[in-house]
N, C-alpha and C positions, 0 to 999 in steps of 0.2 A: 580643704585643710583637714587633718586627721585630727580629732580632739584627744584629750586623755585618755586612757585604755578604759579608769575608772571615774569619770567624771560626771557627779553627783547632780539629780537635777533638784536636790536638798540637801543643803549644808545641815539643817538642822537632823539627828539624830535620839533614834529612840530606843525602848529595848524590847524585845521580843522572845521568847522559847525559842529554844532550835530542835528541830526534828531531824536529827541527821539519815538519811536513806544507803542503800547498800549501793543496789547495781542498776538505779537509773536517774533521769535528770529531769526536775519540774519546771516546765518553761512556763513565759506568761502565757497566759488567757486560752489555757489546757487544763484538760482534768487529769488526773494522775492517781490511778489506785492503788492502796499503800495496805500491809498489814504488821502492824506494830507488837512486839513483845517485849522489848528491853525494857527494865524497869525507866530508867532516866527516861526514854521515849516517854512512855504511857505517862509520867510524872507532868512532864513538858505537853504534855497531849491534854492531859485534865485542866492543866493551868490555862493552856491556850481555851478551853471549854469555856472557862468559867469566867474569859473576860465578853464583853458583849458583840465585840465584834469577829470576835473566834478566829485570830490569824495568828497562824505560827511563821517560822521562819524553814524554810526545806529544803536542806544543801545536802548535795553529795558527799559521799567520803573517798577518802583519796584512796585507802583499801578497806576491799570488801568486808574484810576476815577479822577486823578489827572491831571490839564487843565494847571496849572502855572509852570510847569517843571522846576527844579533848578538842580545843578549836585547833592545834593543831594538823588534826586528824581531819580536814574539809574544806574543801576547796575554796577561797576569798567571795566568791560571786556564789549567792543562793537565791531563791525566788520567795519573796512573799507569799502567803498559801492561806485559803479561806479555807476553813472545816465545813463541807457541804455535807457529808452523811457519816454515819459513823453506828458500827454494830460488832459489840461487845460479845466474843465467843471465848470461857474460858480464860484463857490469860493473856488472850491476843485482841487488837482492837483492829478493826477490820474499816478503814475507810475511803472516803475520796476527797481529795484536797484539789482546788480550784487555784491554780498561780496568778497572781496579781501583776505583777512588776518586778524586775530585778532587784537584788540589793547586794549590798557588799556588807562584809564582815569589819565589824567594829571592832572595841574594846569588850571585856570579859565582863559583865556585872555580876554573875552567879555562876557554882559550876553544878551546885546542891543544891536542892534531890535533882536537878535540872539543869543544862545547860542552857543559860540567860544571856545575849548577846546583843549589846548598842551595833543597831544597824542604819545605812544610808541607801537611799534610794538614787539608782541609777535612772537615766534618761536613755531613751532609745534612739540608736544608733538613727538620723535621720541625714547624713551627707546624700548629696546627688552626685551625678558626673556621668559623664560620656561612659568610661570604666564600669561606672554601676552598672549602669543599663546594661553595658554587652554583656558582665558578666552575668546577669540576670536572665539574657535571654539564653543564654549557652547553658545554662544551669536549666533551662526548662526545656533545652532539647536534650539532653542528659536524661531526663526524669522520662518525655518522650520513649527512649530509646529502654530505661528500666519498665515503663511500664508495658510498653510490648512483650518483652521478654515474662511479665508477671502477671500476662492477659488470661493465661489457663489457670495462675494461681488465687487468685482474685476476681470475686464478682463485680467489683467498680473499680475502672481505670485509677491509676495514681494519679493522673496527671490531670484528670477532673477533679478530685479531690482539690489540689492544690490549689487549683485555677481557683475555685469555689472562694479562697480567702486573695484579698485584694492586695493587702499591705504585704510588703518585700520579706520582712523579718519574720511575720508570723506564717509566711510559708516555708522560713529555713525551720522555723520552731516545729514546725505541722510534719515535715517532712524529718527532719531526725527522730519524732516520736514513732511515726510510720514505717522508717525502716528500721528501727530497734539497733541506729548504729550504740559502739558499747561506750560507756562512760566519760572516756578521756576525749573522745572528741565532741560528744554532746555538752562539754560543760566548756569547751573552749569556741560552741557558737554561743551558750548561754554568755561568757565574760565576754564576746566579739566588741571592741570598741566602735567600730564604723562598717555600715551597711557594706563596704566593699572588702573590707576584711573576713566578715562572714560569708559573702561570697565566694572570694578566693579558697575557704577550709571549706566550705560544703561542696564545691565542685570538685575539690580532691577529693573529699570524701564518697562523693556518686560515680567520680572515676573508679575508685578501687570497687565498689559495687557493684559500675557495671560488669569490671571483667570479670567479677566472679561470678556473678549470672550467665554471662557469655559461656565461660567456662562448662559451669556447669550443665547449662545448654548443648554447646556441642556435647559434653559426655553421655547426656541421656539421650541426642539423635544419634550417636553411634552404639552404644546399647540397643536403643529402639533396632535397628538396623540390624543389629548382631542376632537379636531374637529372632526377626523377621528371617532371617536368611536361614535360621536353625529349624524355623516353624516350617521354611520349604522346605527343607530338606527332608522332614520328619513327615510330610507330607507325599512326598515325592517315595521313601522307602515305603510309606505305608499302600500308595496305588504301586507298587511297583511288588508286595506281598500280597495285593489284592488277585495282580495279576498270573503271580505265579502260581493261585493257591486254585487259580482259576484251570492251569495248562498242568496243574496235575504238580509242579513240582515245587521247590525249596530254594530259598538264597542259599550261597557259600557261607554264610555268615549264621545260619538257621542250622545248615546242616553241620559245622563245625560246634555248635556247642552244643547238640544233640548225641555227637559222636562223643564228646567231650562228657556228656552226662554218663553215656553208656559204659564207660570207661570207669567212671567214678563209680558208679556202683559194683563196677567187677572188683575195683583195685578192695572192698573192703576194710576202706578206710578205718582209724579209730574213730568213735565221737566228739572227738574237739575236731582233730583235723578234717573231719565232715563236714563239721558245721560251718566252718572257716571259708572250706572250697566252695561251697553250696553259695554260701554268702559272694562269694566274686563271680562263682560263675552267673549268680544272678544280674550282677554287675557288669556282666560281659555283654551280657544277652541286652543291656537297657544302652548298653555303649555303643555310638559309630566306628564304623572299622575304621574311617579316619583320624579318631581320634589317638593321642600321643599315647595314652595308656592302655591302648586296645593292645598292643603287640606285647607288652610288658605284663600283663594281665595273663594274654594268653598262655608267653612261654609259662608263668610260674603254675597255671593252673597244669600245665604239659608235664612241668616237673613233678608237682606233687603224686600224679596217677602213675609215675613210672618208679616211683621211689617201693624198694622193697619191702616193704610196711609188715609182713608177715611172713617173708624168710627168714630162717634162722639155722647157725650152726653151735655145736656142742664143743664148747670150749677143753684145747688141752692143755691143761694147768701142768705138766713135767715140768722142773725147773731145770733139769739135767739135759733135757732135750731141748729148751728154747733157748741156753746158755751157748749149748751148740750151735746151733744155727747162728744164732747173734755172731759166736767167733767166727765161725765158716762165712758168713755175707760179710763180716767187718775187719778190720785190722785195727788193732788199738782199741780206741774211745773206751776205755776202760771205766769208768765212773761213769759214762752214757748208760753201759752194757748193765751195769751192775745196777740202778736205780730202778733200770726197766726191767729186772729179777725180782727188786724189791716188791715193785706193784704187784707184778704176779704171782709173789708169795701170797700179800695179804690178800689178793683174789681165793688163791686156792684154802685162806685157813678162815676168809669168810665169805662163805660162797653166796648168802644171803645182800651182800653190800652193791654197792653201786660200783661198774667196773669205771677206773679212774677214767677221768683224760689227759691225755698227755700234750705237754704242748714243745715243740722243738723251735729252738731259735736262731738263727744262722745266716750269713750269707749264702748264698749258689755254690750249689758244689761240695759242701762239708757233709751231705748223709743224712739229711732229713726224709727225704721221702724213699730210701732205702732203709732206713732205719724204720720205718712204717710196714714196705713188705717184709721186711723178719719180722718183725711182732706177729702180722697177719699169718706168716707161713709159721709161724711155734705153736699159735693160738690152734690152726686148721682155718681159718675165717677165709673170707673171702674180701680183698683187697678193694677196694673204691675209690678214685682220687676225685675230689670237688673244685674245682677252681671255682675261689672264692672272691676274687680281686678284686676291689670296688665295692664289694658287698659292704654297707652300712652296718 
C-alpha cells in the first residue's frame, strides 16, 4: 500500500534556518560541500553556529538565478544538515554539511535577516513487494552496464561503490550524488514517497544515462578508428616517400607543388598576394590528394600564377574616339553610351584617381558583355572575361 507522498514520522514541528542551495541536492547521511556568500545565507549560517547542535535546514531552489530567495522560491522536501566544518575566506563561507533526514517545509516564522522555517520530519520510504525487488535488481544491472562504459574513466567500479551501502534508498541517494544527475530529478528521489516510486524515477533516470554514455561511446570508437585509418595512411605516404627518395625520384603530388613554387616565384607576385599563396601552397603540400579541398586548393593556387599581375597598357582617354566606337559596336543605348563618357572624362581630368568600376545589369542578350569589349577597344586594353558564377 502507497502511503502519503509526505507523511511525517513526527507530527510535532520545529523551526530551523534555511540555507537555500543553487544547483545541487543534500540527501540523507551524505556530506555535501557548499560555498556560501548571500548575506541572508551567511546570516542563517551564524544562527545555525550558534545553536548547540549546529543544524540548518538545506533545500534547493527551484531556479538557480534567483538571489532574493522566499519559501516560495524551494522546493517542499529539504534535508536536515549538521555543520561539520566551516572556513571563512573573505565574504564567502566555505563548508560541509552532513544531511540527517528529510524534511518538509512548514510555516514561515521569520524571513529577517534569515529565512526561519517550522519544519516536519519525514520517515523513509520502507514498502516491500515483489515490484521492489525486481525493480531494484534491474536498477543494479543498469548501474552494471554504466559502470562498464565509465571503467576507463574511473579508478573504482560504480557498482562497487554502491554495492558497499546495503539499505535500498541510500544507494538511490549514493548514486544521484555520483552521477551529478541535475536538480529536478535529484529532488524528486529526495520527495520519492515509497521505495518503489524512487525506483521507478532512478531507473528512468540511468536509462537516459546509459544512452548517452553509449552514445558517446560509439562516437569516440568511430573517431578512434577515423584517426587510426588517417595515421595509416600518413604512414603508408610516408614508406611510400621513403621509397621514392630511395629510386631517385618524386610523388605526383611532391612534384606538382614544386612546379607550383617555381611558377610562383617567376609570376613575381605582390607581397600580400605572396604571402596568401605561400600560405596555401603550404597547405597543399600538408593535404592528401584525396582530400575534398585538395582540388579546389590547387586550381585557385593555378589561378593566382597565371593572372597578369605586371602587364600593363597605356590608357586612351579621346573622348571623341571611344564615343565612336561605342556608336559603331552599338545602336541606341544612349544614356548607357553617354555615362560610360562620363567615367572617362573624369578618368582623363583626374588621371591620379582610381579608374571606376562599372557594373552592368541585364537579362541575356541586352549588351553587357559587348558593352565591355568597346570600353576595352576605346581604352586600347586588353579584354578578359571571368566567369564568376557561384563565386561567394
Amino acid at each position: 500500500m502507497r502511503t502519503d507522498p509526505l507523511q511525517a514520522s513526527e507530527d510535532r514541528q520545529q523551526a530551523y534556518p534555511v540555507l537555500p542551495i543553487r544547483n545541487s541536492v543534500l540527501f540523507p547521511n551524505l556530506i555535501l560541500p557548499l560555498s556560501v556568500g548571500r548575506t541572508a545565507s551567511l546570516a542563517a549560517l551564524d544562527a545555525a553556529l550558534a545553536a548547540e547542535d549546529k543544524t540548518i535546514v538545506v533545500v534547493a531552489q527551484r531556479e538557480p538565478g534567483t538571489d532574493d530567495v522566499g519559501v516560495a522560491d524551494l522546493y517542499e522536501v529539504g534535508t536536515l544538515a549538521t555543520i561539520k566544518k566551516i572556513e571563512r575566506q573573505d565574504d564567502v563561507m566555505h563548508l560541509l554539511v552532513f544531511g540527517s533526514e528529510r524534511v518538509e517545509l512548514g510555516e514561515v516564522e521569520s524571513t529577517e535577516p534569515y529565512l526561519c522555517v517550522k519544519v516536519r520530519r519525514l520517515a523513509a520510504p520502507k514498502d516491500k513487494s515483489t515490484e521492489v525487488d525486481a525493480l531494484h535488481q534491474e536498477m543494479l544491472d543498469v548501474i552494471r552496464k554504466i559502470s562498464e562504459l565509465l571503467a576507463s574513466h574511473t579508478p573504482v567500479e560504480l557498482i562497487d561503490v554502491v554495492l558497499q551501502t546495503k539499505d535500498m534508498m541510500q544507494q538511490l541517494y549514493l548514486l544521484a550524488s555520483l552521477l551529478n544527475i541535475d536538480v529536478s530529478k535529484a529532488q524528486t528521489l529526495l520527495a520519492a514517497p515509497t521505495r518503489q516510486f524512487a525506483l521507478e524515477k532512478m531507473h528512468e533516470f540511468l536509462g537516459y544515462e546509459l544512452q548517452v554514455l553509449e552514445l558517446r561511446h560509439k562516437i569516440a570508437s568511430q573517431a578512434s578508428t577515423e584517426i587510426g585509418r588517417e595515421q595509416r595512411e600518413y604512414l603508408l605516404r610516408q614508406q611510400m616517400k621513403a621509397i621514392q627518395d630511395e629510386l631517385g625520384g618524386k610523388s605526383p603530388e611532391e612534384a606538382e607543388t614544386e612546379e607550383l613554387r617555381r611558377r610562383l616565384d617567376e609570376a613575381e607576385l605582390p607581397e600580400k598576394a605572396l604571402k596568401e599563396a605561400e600560405k596555401e601552397l603550404r597547405r597543399l603540400e600538408r593535404m592528401s590528394p584525396n582530400a575534398a579541398d585538395y582540388q579546389v586548393t590547387r586550381t585557385y593556387l593555378d589561378l593566382v600564377v597565371e593572372l597578369p599581375w605586371h602587364n600593363t597598357t597605356e590608357d586612351n582617354l579621346e573622348l571623341p574616339r571611344a564615343r565612336a566606337i561605342l556608336d559603331e559596336d552599338h545602336f541606341n543605348l544612349k544614356e548607357v553610351k553617354a555615362r560610360i563618357v562620363e567615367h572617362l572624362a573624369v578618368m582623363k581630368l583626374n588621371p591620379q584617381a582610381k579608374a571606376p568600376i562599372l557594373c552592368f545589369v541585364g537579362p541575356p542578350g541586352v549588351g553587357k558583355t559587348s558593352l565591355g569589349q568597346s570600353i576595352a577597344r576605346a581604352l586600347g586594353r586588353e579584354f578578359e572575361r571571368l566567369a564568376l558564377g557561384g563565386a561567394a
